[in-house]
Every structure is written in structure tokens, then in C-alpha cells.
C-alpha angles and dihedrals in degrees: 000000000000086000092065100045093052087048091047099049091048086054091053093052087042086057101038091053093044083054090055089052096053096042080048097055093038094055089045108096119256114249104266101259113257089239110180113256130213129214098259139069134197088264095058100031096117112237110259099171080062100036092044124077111242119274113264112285112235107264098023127127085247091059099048091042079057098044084049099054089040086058100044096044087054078086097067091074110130104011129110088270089059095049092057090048089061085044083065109050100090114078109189114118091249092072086034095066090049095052088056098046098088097042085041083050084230136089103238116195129177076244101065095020107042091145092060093039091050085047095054097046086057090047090048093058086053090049093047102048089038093048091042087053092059098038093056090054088050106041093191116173121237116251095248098057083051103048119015117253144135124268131212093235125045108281104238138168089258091060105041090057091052102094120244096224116098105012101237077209096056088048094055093043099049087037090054088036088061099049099044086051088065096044092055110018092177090070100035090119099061085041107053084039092064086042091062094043102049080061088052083059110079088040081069100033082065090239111108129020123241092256091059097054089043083055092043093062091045077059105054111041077053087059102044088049090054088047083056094064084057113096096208095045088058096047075051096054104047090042086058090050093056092047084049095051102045084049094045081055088058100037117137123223119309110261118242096242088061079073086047090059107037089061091049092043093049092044105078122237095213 
């Protein structure tokens, strides 16, 4: 019987300091998360609500040029057009670099270019914090909710409460097309080409209005000039420029379907 007791009472003092351990643990602060940061801060966004024109105000020549374009580029679904538009939908850097490639004249991976990958995930936080702060002052509707169409990606809540001016799209093409300019100014045409025309994209996807991409480059290049005034964004850069062009010494043949996109991207959608 003693036995037990003694057993028993060793077993309270076993749990009540395990308690205290736990309470202990639980009352001791959590290491601060390691979030990934981006080059600018609230003090040096620059100010798109102030640098854009206003959105296009309901019943304005500017509204119903946009509503036209929405409608006749509903034809485009299932073309080739179409197809790249789609192509264009995801917005990670990982795509991004792949969108490039061909205008770069390299492929470019996370894998072989993990400076400039690393840049542009840093440079997408700024955009996207940068493009969320203006949608949110002009609270334009998307074309679609105005005049029915189809859209090139499923139409959901989530989208529809997402603003239409700037494209946040247009904004993150023209940002990386800049900067990819810079890193290789000798391609700087078929760059800033696909920059243009990622942008394009989501004029023919039925997601945004012309306005809104037009507004989307003014953003960027706002932006890019801002990240210029960094310091660290430009030791990044110029690390980035020196990865490209080790990979662009060592680039294999162009693929046939580089040809396929350049047409489609000089050809106009609208």
C-alpha cells in the first residue's frame, strides 16, 4: 500500500511540474516569423491613388471605349490569343521567368536564376501591397460585372471583389519588363514587348478594362523608379544582371514556340 502512495504522490508532483512547464512555455513569447520582406516601406510606396488618373467615372467616353473593347474582344475565346492569355493568369516568379525566356533569349528557372527569383519575390510584395492600396480608393468594377461575357478564368466571389483599376497584372509585367530591360538592355525591345502584352492579357481574358492595364504600366514604371532609390534593390539588381548574363552565354537554341509568341504578342489583341 505504501508502495502506491508513494507511487501516487510522485506521479502528482511528475504532472504539476509538467503543468508549470507547459504554462511556462505557453506564457514565454513565440520567435518573431521569419515573413518575407519587400524593399519598400509605407514611408517610400509611391503614392498611386495621386500619380494615377482617376478611374473612369460610370457613364464617361472613357467607360464606354473600355466596355467596347471588353465586348469585342469576347471573340477572341478560344484562339491562340486566348490561350496566351490564360498563359498569363499565374503571377508567381516562377511563371514569370518563363514568360520572359523567350523575349530574355534564355530559359530562366528558380533553379539556374535563384538571385533574380529571389529579387522579384521581394518586388511582387511591394506591387501587391502597392497595387491592393489604390484598388481599394477607386472601387471600379470589373467589365464583366458591368456588361455580361465570358472570361478566360472561372468568374468567382473573390474576383469579383477584387477591384478592376489599376491591373495589379499590368503593374507586375511592365515592373519585371523593366527590370529586365535594364538587366539586359539588348533585348530590351522583345521585353518590354511581352511586358506590354502580359498586360494585354487580361484586356482579352475579360477581366480588367483598358484603362486599367494603361494604368497598370503608369504603375509600375512608378514603382520601379521608387525601387531605384533602395539600395538593396539596386546590389540585387546588379547581382541578377551578372546570373542572366552567365546563363544567356550558355543558352541553347531558341524553341520553335518563342517564334509562335512573338507573332501573337506583335499582333495586337484590340
Amino acid at each position: 500500500m505504501m508502495d502506491r502512495r508513494v507511487m501516487g504522490a510522485a506521479l502528482v508532483v511528475a504532472l504539476a511540474a509538467a503543468g508549470m512547464a507547459v504554462a511556462q512555455q505557453a506564457a514565454a513569447p513565440a520567435p518573431a516569423p521569419n515573413l518575407p520582406v519587400g524593399y519598400l516601406t509605407p514611408q517610400t510606396w509611391p503614392d498611386a491613388a495621386r500619380i494615377l488618373p482617376p478611374a473612369p467615372a460610370t457613364g464617361s467616353s472613357r467607360e464606354a471605349r473600355d466596355q467596347e473593347i471588353f465586348k469585342t474582344t469576347r471573340a477572341s475565346e478560344g484562339s491562340p490569343r486566348w490561350a496566351l492569355a490564360q498563359n498569363d493568369v499565374p503571377t508567381l516568379p516562377q511563371a514569370m521567368l518563363k514568360n520572359f525566356s523567350c523575349a530574355i533569349g534564355a530559359e530562366l528557372t528558380p533553379q539556374n536564376a535563384p538571385k533574380l527569383t529571389a529579387m522579384l519575390g521581394r518586388v511582387g510584395l511591394d506591387a501587391g501591397r502597392q497595387v491592393a492600396a489604390v484598388k481599394d480608393v477607386f472601387k471600379r468594377k470589373r467589365p464583366y460585372l458591368i456588361d455580361d461575357g465570358n472570361i478566360c478564368v472561372p468568374k468567382s466571389d473573390s474576383l469579383a471583389a477584387s477591384p478592376d483599376y489599376p491591373s495589379g497584372h499590368a503593374t507586375w509585367g511592365w515592373s519585371i519588363g523593366l527590370i529586365l530591360a535594364e538587366i539586359a538592355p539588348d533585348r530590351a525591345t522583345p521585353i518590354l514587348a511581352r511586358g506590354r502584352a502580359f498586360g494585354e492579357s487580361r484586356v482579352v481574358c475579360g477581366v480588367h478594362t483598358v484603362s486599367a492595364v494603361e494604368a497598370g504600366r503608369t504603375n509600375g514604371g512608378a514603382l520601379v523608379a521608387t525601387l531605384h532609390g533602395d539600395p538593396q534593390f539596386r546590389a540585387d539588381l546588379e547581382a541578377a544582371r551578372t546570373e542572366v548574363a552567365a546563363l544567356r552565354k550558355t543558352a541553347a537554341a531558341e524553341p520553335a514556340a518563342c517564334a509562335v509568341e512573338a507573332e501573337l504578342v506583335a499582333t495586337g489583341p484590340y
